[in-house]
DOBA-940429 format. One line per 2 residues: their letters; for each residue x, y, z of C-alpha. Coordinates in steps of 0.25 Angstrom, whole numbers, always signed. Example, Ala and Ser with C-alpha at 12.3 -4.5 7.8 and 13.67 -1.06 7.14 Angstrom:
as = +49:-18:+31 ~ +55:-4:+29
END
This chain:
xx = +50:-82:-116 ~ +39:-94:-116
xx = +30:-92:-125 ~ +16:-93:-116
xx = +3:-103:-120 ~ -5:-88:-120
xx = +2:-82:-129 ~ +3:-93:-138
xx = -12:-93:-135 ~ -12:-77:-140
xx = -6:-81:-153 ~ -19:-86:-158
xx = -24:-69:-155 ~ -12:-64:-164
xx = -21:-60:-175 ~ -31:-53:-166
xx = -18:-44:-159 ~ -14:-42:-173
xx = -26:-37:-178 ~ -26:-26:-165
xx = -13:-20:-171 ~ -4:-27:-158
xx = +8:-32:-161 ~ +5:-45:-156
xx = +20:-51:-158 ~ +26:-39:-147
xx = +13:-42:-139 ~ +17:-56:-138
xx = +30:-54:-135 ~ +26:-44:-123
xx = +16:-52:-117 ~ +26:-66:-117
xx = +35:-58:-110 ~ +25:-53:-100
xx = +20:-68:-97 ~ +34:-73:-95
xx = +35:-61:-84 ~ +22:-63:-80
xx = +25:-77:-78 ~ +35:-74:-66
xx = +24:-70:-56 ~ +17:-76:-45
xx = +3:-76:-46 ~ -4:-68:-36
xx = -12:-82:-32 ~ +1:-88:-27
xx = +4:-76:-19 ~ +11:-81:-4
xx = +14:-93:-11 ~ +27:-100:-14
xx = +25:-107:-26 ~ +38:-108:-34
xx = +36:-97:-47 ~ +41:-106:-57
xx = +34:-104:-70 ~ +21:-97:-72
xx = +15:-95:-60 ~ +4:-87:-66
xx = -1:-100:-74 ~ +2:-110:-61
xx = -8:-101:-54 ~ -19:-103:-64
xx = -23:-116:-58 ~ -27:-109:-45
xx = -37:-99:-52 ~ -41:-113:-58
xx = -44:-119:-46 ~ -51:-106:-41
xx = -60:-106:-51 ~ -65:-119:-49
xx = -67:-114:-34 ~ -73:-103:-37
xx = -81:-103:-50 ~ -86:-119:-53
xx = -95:-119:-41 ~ -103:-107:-45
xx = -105:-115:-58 ~ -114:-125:-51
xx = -123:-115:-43 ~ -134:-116:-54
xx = -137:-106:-65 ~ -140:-94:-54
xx = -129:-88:-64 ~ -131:-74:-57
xx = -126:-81:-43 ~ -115:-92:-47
xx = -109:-82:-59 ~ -107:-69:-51
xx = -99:-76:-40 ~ -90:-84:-51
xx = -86:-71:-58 ~ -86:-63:-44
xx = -75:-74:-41 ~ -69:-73:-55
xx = -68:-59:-55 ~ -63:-59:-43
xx = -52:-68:-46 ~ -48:-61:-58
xx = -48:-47:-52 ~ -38:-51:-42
xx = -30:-58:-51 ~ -29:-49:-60
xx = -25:-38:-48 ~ -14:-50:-42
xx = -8:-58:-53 ~ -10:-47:-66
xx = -6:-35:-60 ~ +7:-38:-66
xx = +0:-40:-80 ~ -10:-28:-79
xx = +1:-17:-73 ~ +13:-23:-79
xx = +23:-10:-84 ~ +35:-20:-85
xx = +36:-17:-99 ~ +31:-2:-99
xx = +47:+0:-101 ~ +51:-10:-112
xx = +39:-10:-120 ~ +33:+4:-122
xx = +46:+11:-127 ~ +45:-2:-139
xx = +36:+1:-152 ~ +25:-8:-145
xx = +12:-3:-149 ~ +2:+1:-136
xx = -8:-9:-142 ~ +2:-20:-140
xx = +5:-16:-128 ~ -7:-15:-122
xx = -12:-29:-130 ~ +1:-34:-123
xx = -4:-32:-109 ~ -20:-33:-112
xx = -16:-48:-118 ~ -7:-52:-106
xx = -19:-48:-97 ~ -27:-57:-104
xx = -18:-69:-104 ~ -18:-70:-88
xx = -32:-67:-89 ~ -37:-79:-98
xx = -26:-88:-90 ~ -32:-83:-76
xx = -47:-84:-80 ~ -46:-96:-87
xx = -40:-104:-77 ~ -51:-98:-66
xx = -63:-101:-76 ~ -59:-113:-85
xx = -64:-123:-76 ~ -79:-116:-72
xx = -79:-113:-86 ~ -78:-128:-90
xx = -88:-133:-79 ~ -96:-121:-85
xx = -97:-128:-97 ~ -103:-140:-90
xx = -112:-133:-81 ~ -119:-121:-89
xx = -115:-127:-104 ~ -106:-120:-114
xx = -115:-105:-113 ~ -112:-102:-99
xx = -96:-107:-101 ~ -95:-98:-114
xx = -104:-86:-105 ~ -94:-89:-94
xx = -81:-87:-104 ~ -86:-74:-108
xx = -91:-70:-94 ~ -75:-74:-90
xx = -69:-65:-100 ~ -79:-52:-97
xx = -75:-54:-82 ~ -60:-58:-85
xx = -60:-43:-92 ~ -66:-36:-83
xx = -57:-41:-72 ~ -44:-37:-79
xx = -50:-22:-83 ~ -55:-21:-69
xx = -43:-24:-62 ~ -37:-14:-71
xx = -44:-3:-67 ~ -42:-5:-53
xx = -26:-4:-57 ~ -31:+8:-66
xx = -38:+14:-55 ~ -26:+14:-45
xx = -14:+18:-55 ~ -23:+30:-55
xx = -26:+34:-44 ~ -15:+28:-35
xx = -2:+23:-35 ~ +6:+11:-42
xx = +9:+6:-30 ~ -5:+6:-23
xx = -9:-3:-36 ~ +3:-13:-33
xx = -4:-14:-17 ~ -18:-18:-25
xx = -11:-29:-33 ~ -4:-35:-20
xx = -16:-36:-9 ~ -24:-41:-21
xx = -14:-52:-23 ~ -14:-54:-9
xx = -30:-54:-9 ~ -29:-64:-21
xx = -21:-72:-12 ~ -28:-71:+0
xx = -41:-75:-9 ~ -37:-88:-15
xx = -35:-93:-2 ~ -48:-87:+4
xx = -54:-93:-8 ~ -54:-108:-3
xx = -63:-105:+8 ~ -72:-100:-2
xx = -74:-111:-9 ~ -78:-120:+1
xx = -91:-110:+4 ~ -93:-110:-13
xx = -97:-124:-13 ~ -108:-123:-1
xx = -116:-116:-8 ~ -128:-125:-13
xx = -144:-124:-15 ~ -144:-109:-12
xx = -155:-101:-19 ~ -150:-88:-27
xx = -157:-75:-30 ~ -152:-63:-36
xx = -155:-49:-35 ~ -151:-39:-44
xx = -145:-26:-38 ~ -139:-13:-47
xx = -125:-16:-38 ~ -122:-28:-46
xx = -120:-23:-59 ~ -107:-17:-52
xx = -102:-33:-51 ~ -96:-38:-62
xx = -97:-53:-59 ~ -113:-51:-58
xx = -111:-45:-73 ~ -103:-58:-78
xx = -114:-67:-73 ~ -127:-61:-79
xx = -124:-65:-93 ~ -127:-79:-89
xx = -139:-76:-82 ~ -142:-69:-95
xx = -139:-80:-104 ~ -140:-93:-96
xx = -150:-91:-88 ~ -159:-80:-97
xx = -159:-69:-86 ~ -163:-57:-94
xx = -163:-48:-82 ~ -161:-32:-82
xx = -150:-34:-73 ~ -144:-48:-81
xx = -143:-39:-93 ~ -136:-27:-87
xx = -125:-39:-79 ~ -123:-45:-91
xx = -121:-32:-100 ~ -111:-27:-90
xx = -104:-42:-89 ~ -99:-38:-105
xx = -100:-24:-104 ~ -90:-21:-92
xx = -78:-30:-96 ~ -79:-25:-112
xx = -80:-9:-106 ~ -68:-11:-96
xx = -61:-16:-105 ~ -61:-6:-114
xx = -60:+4:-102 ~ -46:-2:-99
xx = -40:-3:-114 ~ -43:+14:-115
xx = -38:+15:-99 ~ -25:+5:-102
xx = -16:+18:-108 ~ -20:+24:-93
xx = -16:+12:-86 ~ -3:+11:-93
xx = -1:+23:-89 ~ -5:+22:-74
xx = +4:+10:-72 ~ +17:+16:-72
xx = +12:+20:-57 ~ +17:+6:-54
xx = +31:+10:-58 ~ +32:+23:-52
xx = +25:+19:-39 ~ +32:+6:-37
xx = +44:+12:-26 ~ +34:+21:-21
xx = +34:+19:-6 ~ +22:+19:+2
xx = +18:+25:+15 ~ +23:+17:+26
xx = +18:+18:+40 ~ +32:+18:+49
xx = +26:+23:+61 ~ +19:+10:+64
xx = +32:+1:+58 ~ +40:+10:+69
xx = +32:+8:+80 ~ +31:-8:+79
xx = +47:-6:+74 ~ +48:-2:+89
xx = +39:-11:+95 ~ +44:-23:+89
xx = +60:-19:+87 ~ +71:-18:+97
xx = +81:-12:+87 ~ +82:-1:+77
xx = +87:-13:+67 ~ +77:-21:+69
xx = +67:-8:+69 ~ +72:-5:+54
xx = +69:-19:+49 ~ +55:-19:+56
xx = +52:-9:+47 ~ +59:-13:+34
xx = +52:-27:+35 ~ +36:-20:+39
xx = +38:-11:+26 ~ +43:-25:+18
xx = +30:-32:+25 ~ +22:-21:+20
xx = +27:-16:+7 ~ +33:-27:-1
xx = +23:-33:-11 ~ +27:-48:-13
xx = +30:-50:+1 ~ +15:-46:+5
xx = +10:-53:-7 ~ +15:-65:-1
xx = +12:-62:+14 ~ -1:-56:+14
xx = -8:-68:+10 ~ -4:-75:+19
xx = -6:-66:+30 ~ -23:-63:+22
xx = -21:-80:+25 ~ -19:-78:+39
xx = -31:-69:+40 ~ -42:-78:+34
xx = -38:-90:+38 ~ -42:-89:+54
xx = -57:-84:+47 ~ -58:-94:+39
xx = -57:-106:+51 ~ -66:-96:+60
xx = -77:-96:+47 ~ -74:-110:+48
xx = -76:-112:+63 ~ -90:-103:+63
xx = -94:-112:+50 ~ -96:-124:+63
xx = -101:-117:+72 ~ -107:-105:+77
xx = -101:-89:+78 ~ -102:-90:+95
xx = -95:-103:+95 ~ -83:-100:+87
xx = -82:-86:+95 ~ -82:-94:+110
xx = -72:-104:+104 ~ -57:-105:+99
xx = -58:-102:+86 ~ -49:-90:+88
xx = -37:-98:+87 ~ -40:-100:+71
xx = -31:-86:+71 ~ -20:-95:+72
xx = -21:-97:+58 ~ -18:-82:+55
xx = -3:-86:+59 ~ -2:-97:+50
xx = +2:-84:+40 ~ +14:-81:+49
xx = +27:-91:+45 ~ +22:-90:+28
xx = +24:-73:+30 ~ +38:-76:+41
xx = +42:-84:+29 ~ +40:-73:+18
xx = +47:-62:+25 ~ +58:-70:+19
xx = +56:-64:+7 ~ +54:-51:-2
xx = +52:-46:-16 ~ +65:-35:-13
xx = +73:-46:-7 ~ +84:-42:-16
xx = +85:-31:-5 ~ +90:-42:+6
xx = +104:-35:+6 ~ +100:-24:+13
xx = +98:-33:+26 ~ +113:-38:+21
xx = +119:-24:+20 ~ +112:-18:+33
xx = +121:-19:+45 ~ +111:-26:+54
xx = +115:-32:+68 ~ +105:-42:+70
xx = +99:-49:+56 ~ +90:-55:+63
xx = +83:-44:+67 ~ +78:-39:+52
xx = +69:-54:+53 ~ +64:-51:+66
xx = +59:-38:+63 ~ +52:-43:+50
xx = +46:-52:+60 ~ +42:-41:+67
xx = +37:-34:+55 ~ +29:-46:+49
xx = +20:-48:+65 ~ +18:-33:+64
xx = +14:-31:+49 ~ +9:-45:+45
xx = +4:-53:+57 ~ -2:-44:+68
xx = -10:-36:+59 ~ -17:-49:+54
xx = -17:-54:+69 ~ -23:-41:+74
xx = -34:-43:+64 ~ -38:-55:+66
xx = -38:-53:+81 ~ -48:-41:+79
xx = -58:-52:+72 ~ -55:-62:+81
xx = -58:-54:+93 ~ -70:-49:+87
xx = -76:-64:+85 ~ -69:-70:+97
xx = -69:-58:+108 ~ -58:-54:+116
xx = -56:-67:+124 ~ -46:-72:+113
xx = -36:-60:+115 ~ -25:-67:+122
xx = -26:-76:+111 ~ -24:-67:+101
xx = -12:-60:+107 ~ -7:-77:+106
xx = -10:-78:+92 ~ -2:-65:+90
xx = +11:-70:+99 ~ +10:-82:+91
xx = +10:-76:+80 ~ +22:-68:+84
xx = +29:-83:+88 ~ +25:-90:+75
xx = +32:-78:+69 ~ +45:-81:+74
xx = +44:-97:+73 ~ +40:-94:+56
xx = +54:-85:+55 ~ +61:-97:+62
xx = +57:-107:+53 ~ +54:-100:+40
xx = +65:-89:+42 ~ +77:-93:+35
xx = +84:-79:+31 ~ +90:-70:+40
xx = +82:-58:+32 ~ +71:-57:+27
xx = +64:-52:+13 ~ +78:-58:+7
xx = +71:-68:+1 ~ +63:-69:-14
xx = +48:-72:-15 ~ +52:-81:-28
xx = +60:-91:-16 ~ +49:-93:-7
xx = +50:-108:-4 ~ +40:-118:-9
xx = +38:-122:+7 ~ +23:-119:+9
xx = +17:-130:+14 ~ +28:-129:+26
xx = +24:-115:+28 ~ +10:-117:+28
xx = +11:-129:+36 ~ +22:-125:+46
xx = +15:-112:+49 ~ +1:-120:+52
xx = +10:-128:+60 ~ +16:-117:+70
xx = +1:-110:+69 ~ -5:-122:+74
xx = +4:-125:+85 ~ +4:-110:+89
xx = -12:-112:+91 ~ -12:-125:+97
xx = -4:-120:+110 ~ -13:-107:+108
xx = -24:-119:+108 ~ -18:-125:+121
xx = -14:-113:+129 ~ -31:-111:+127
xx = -33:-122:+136 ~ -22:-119:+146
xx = -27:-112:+156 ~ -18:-98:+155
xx = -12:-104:+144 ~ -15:-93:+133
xx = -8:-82:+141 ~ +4:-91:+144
xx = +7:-94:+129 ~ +6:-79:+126
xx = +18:-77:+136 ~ +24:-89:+128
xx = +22:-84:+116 ~ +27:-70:+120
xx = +40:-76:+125 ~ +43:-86:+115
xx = +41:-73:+105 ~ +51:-64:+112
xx = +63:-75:+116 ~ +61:-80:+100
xx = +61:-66:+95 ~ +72:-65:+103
xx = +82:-79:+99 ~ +76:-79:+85
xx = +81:-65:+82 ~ +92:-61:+92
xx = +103:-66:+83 ~ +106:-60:+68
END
């Protein structure tokens, strides 16, 4: 097994174990083998994409939360010594970031029960154990928070002096602390009171969010730096000494900035005093949550409540035969319920959702509310679809893929028809909930004169559909495929399917000047839909 830089690092701490009564040879031993396990998995950040998972992904992933912290925290840095201001919105963001991923990528560190099996029947102390797993924790912690603060740290240094920098390091740690306890009480709190299961959907719409954030993120940025010669005042309120970022940065109002404040005391009292008491909170709660987790084994094939009246009745909307029927279903329960298939999708589809607001926030910062209402900024919807040929393309593929034979084994008369209704399954599940949506908000800003487009966007939709399975579509089934071989091609989906968009909107562009044109294209589109439906699925 390699033998890591971190735990040749923990060597140096081998007295200290020692001293605690931990047998800090089986420690080491343990936590190398959970490295190299560890050391399989994709990062949460990386979610959706398809980046080869050669190596350590965990470390190649550390340059991101690098380059997020330079976004995020080094400008606040040069907002003056208003430290109550500047320092709450760098740790709200640092807390924030650590929160989620510690909820995305150490779920598998903080609920791992791998070795429940192997290692509690050996004569391995409980101390050693639990040092195990408190240390493995701590590893991915100083790797994650020091590649997010080593750069503001630095600038710190040259901006504040060496006070602030050290201030800051504590101030890291306290928060680093508190975000780990935290984040296991929340798991505490739902092994308890609900099931395994329900704690597994908490991990997987918050690797979706973290997703979903990091792209979001870049817009932000861009407002970050427009803040200049503002005028900050601060008034105190009882409510903020339930946030912790305000806890973390009144010590340097105290210190730095000699604010010897009522309410700076009681911040800065509580910015020491909660991480140290939640800490201990969780070492007397730990033997309870050991016991809770093995809710994640016993839960894990527990099926949850399914709503088949309404898969029945699109089933019979959408399906011409009782086949085809079967396998409608079959595919809106795999949409629905597999885990890495939606961690991969549902950014992409939280994309298509954000996108079409961030050009109209774009559009209304030149020019006025009315303006952009009487006009054709509408048609930035388009950019919804550009989520259309990426999740075509990942219907391909499936973590139970090794269940593929059953399409093999089934005595089915057209095999074409267990793609079309994935198809079907994918417009109905995925894309016309998130078009229903944005046509609400669209009607609300835009009124009702933009219905017949809409109902175009939606047959377009529909078409660029079918064109994505002709392209991307290279099996004859899908879910047969393994996430691990999802080609390296993401420059050509992202530029193909801008591409299709683009063309799809500039004849929706062009039918707007032709006098009936809009009407007419929708007949097209409904046509061009039914024959292709037709020629592209009529053989198997």
């Amino acid at each position: 097994m390699n033998d890591f830089a971190s735990l040749r690092a923990l060597d140096r701490f081998k007295p200290v174990y020692q001293k605690l009564n931990i047998d800090y040879d089986v420690m080491r031993k343990i936590i190398q083998l959970k490295l190299t396990m560890d050391s399989r998995r994709m990062p949460a950040i990386f979610s959706g994409s398809n980046i080869k998972k050669d190596g350590n992904q965990f470390l190649k992933s550390l340059w991101m939360y690098g380059l997020f912290g330079i976004l995020f925290l080094v400008p606040f840095l040069f907002l003056g010594n208003e430290f109550l201001f500047s320092l709450t919105i760098m740790f709200s963001s640092l807390f924030i970031i650590l929160m989620t991923s510690m909820v995305s990528d150490f779920s598998a560190v903080l609920l791992d029960i791998r070795d429940k099996n192997i290692l509690h029947p050996k004569p391995i102390s409980d101390k050693t154990l639990n040092a195990a797993k408190i240390t493995h924790i701590m590893i991915y912690m100083v790797l994650l928070t020091g590649s997010f603060v080593i750069i503001p740290l630095i600038v710190s240094v040259f901006k504040f002096g060496i006070i602030f920098a050290l201030l800051f390091f504590i101030e890291i740690l306290l928060v680093s602390s508190l975000a780990v306890v935290l984040t296991a009480f929340v798991y505490l709190f739902i092994l308890r009171f609900f099931s395994g299961e329900m704690l597994k959907d908490v991990i997987n719409y918050v690797q979706i969010f973290l997703a979903i954030g990091m792209a979001v993120s870049y817009q932000l940025v861009g407002r970050v730096f427009q803040i200049v010669n503002i005028d900050i005042t601060y008034t105190f309120a009882w409510w903020h000494t339930l946030l912790p970022p305000f806890w973390f940065a009144a010590p340097f109002e105290l210190i730095l900035n000699r604010d010897y404040s009522l309410y700076i005391i009681i911040l800065s009292f509580l910015a020491i005093l909660a991480p140290i008491l939640a800490i201990v909170i969780y070492i007397r709660l730990m033997p309870t949550f050991e016991r809770n987790l093995s809710k994640l084994q016993s839960d894990t094939n527990r099926m949850k409540k399914r709503n088949h009246m309404v898969q029945g009745v699109w089933a019979r909307i959408l399906c011409r035969t009782k086949e085809e029927r079967t396998f409608y279903k079959f595919a809106s329960l795999m949409l629905k319920e597999e885990r890495e298939l939606k961690l991969k999708i549902f950014p992409i589809l939280g994309f298509s959702i954000i996108f079409p607001f961030i050009f109209l926030f774009n559009t209304l910062s030149s020019g006025s509310f009315e303006e952009m209402k009487s006009g054709n900024s509408y048609m930035v919807i388009y950019f919804a679809l550009i989520m259309i040929p990426s999740v075509v393309q990942m219907l391909e593929y499936s973590g139970n893929y090794k269940g593929q034979w059953i399409f093999y084994a089934a005595p089915i008369t057209n095999k074409s028809i267990v793609y079309s209704a994935t198809l079907k399954a994918s417009i109905v599940n995925y894309f016309i909930p998130i078009l229903t949506m944005l046509s609400v908000l669209f009607l609300w800003i835009f009124s009702f004169r933009i219905l017949l487009d809409l109902v175009v966007v939606l047959l377009a939709a529909i078409m660029l559909t079918l064109v994505s399975y002709g392209i991307f579509s290279k099996g004859m089934f899908p879910f047969i495929s393994s996430h691990e071989h999802t080609q390296t091609n993401a420059f050509f989906k992202v530029f193909g399917s801008m591409f299709m968009v683009g063309l799809m909107a500039a004849i929706h562009a062009l039918a707007l000047i032709i006098p009936y044109g809009l009407p007419v294209y929708a007949v097209i589109l409904l046509i061009s839909i039914f024959i292709g439906w037709r020629l592209m699925f009529s053989r198997g």
